[in-house]
C-alpha positions as CSV (number, residue, x, y, z in Angstrom):
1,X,0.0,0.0,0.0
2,X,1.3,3.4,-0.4
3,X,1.1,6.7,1.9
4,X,-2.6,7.4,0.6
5,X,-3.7,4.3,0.8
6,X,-2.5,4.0,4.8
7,X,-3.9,7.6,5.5
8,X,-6.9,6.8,4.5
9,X,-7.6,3.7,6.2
10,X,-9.2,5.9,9.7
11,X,-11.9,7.3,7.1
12,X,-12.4,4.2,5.7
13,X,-12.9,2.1,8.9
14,X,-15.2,5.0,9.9
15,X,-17.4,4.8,6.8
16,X,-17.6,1.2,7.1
17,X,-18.7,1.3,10.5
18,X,-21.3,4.1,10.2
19,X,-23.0,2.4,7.3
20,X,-23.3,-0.4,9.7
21,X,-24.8,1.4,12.6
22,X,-27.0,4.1,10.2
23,X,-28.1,1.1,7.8
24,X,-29.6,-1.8,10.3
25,X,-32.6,-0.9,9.6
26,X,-32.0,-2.5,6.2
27,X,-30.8,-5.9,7.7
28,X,-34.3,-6.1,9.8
29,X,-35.8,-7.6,6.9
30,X,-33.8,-10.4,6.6
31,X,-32.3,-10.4,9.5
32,X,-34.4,-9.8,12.0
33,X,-36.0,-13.3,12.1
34,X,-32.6,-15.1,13.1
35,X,-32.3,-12.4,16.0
36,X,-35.6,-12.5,17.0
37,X,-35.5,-16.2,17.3
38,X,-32.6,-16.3,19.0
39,X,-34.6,-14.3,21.8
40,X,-37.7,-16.1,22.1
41,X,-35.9,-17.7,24.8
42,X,-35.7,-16.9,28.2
43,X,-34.1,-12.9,28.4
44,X,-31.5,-14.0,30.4
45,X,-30.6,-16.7,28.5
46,X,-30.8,-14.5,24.9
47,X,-27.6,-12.7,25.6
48,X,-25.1,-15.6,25.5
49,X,-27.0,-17.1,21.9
50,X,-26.8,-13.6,20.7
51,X,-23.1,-13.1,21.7
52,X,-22.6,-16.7,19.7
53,X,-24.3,-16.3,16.7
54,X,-23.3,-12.3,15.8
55,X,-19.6,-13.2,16.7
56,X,-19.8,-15.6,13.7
57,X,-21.3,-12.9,11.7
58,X,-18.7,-11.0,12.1
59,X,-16.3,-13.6,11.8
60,X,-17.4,-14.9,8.2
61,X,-17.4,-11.1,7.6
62,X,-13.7,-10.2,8.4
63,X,-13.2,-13.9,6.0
64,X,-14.6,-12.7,3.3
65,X,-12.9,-9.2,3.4
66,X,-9.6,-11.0,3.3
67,X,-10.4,-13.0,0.1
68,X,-11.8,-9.5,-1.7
69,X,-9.1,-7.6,-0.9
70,X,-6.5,-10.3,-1.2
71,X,-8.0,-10.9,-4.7
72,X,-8.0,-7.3,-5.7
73,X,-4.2,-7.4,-4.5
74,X,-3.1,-10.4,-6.2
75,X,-4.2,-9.2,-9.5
76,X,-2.5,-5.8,-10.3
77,X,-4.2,-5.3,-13.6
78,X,-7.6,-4.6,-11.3
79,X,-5.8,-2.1,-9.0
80,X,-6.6,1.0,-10.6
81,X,-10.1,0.2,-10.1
82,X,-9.8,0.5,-6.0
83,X,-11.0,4.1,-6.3
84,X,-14.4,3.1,-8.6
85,X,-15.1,0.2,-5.8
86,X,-15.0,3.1,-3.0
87,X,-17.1,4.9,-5.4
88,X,-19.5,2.8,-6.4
89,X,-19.9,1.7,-2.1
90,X,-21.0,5.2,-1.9
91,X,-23.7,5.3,-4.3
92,X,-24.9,2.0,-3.1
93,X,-25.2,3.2,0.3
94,X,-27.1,6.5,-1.0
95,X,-30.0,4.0,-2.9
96,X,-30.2,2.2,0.8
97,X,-30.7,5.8,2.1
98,X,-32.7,6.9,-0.7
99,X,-35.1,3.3,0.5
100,X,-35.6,4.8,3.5
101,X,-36.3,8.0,2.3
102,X,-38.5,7.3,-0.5
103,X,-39.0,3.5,-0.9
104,X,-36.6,3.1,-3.4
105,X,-35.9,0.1,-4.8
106,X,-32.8,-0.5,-7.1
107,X,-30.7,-1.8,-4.2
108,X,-33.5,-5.1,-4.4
109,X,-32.3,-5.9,-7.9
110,X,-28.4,-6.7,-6.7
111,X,-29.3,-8.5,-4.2
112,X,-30.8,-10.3,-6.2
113,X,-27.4,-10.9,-7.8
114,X,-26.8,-13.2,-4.7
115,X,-29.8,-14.8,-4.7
116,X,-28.8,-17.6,-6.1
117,X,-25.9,-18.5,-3.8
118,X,-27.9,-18.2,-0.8
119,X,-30.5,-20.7,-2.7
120,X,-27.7,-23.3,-2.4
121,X,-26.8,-22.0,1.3
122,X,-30.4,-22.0,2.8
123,X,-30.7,-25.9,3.2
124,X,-27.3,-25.6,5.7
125,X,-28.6,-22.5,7.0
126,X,-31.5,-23.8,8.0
127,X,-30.1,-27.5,9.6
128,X,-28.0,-25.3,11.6
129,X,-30.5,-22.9,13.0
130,X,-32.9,-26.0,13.8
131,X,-29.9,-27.7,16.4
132,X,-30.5,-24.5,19.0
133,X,-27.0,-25.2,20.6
134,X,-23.9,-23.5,20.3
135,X,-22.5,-25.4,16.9
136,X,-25.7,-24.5,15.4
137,X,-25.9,-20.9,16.5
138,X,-21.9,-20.0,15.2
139,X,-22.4,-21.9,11.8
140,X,-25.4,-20.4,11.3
141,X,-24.1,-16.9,11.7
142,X,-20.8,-17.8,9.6
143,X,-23.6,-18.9,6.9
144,X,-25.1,-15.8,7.8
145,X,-22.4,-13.3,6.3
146,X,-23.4,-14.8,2.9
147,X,-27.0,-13.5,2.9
148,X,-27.2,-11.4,-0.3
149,X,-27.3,-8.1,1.0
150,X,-26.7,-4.8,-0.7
151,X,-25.1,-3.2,2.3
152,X,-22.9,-6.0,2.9
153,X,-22.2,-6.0,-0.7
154,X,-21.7,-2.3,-0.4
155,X,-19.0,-2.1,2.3
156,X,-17.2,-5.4,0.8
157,X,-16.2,-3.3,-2.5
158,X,-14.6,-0.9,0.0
159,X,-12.9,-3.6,2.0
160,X,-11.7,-5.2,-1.8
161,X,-10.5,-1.7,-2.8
162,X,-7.8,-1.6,0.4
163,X,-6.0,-4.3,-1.7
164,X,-5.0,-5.9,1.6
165,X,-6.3,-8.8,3.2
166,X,-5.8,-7.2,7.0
167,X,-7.3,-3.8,6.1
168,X,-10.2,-5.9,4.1
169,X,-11.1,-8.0,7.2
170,X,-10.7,-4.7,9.6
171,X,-13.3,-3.0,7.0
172,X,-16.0,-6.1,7.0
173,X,-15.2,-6.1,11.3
174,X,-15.9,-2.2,11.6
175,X,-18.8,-2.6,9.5
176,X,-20.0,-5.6,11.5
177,X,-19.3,-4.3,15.1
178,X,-21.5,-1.1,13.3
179,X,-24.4,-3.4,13.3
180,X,-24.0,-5.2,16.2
181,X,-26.5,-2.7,18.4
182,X,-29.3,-3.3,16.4
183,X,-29.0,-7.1,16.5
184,X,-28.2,-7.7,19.3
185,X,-31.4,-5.3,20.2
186,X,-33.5,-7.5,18.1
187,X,-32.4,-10.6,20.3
188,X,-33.6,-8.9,23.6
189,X,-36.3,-6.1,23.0
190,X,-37.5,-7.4,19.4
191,X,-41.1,-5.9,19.1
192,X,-39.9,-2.8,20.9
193,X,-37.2,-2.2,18.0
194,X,-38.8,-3.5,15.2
195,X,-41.4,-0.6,16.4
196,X,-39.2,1.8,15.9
197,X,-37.1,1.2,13.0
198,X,-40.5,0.7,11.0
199,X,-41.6,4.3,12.3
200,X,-41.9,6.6,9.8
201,X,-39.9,9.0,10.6
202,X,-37.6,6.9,11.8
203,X,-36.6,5.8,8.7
204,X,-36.4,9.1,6.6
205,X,-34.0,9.9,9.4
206,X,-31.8,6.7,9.2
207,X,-32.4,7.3,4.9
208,X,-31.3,11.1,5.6
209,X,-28.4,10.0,7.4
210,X,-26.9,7.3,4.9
211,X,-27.3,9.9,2.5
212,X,-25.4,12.4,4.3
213,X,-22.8,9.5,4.9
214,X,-22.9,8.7,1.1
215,X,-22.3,12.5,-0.1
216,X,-19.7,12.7,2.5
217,X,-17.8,9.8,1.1
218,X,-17.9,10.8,-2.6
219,X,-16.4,14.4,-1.6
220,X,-13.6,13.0,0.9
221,X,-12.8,10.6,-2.4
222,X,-13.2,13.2,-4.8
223,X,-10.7,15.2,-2.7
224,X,-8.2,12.2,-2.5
225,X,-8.1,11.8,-6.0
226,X,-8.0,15.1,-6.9
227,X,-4.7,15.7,-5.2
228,X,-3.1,11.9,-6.4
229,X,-3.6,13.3,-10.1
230,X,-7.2,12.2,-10.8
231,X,-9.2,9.0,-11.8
232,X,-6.4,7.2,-13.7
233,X,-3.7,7.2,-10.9
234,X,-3.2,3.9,-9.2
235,X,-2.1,2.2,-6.0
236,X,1.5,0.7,-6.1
């Protein structure tokens, strides 16, 4: 990595993070199930389940930002293209915000993308979740980082475009600890949450934010690039 790439890795943790915690609200739809589930026990029995599962999460995040950015290092013919990923993560996070705000849709048609991976995922997914011990609770979150996503998606092609497999797995972990809050609220308070992230206003202020976050990306990147000589310059 060179000097831009390292000085930029605080902004891109915190961007990575921040469309965790701001975008939640968009794993609640598929999400939220798992965590509710994992609460319909007991409440003070939720906690340790929730700790298991999300951990995993997590984990088969931080795994599959190694292999993107390791990828994207290993071949140097796809280097120049680290700036477009960051790019492109930002305007993928603006149609999440722009759901929020308005309903929009095009984020539904890449996930789509993934849809048929998870088809072939589902059946494991689903023996794992039906063992309700503690096997069955981590490989059903490590399955879980493979749900076809467009914010996970999103915050990968940022964690590819670091070129390195520690600063990938430290993007997909920031990310992940981002939405960790709401989860784990789903596991212990679900109706209370699920309330209010489908409150109206709610979500034009989560959609407001993420669009905030997705402008404010685009300009710091615009602003790199513009002093490392513009679009064409690469990483070494």
């Amino acid at each position: 990595m060179n000097p831009e790439t390292l000085m930029m890795e605080p902004a891109v943790l915190t961007t990575a993070f921040l469309a965790g915690l701001l975008g939640s609200g968009h794993c609640f739809g598929m999400c939220g199930g798992i965590a509710a589930g994992l609460g319909a026990m007991s409440k003070g029995r939720a906690v340790v389940p929730a700790l298991q599962f999300n951990l995993a999460r997590l984990a088969s995040y931080a795994v599959l930002g190694v292999v993107a950015a390791a990828v994207l290092g290993g071949v140097s013919g796809l280097m120049p293209i680290a700036r477009w990923l960051r790019l492109l993560t930002a305007f993928m996070i603006m149609m999440i915000g722009l759901k929020f705000l308005f309903n929009f849709r095009g984020v539904e048609f890449i996930e789509r993308g993934g849809a048929g991976l998870w088809k072939k995922i589902m059946p494991l997914a689903l023996k794992a979740g039906n063992r309700q011990d503690t096997l069955g609770r981590i490989s059903l979150g490590a399955l879980w980082g493979l749900i076809p996503c467009g914010l996970v998606y999103s915050v990968l092609m940022t964690a590819a475009s670091t070129a390195n497999p520690a600063t990938g797995a430290l993007t997909m972990l920031a990310f992940g600890a981002g939405t960790l809050p709401a989860m784990l609220g789903l596991t212990v308070a679900a109706p209370a949450l699920a309330s209010f992230l489908e409150d109206l206003m709610v979500r034009r202020l989560i959609g407001f934010a993420l669009v905030v976050l997705a402008i404010w990306t685009i300009l710091m990147m615009w602003g790199a690039m513009s002093q490392g000589g513009g679009m064409n310059h690469a990483h070494h």
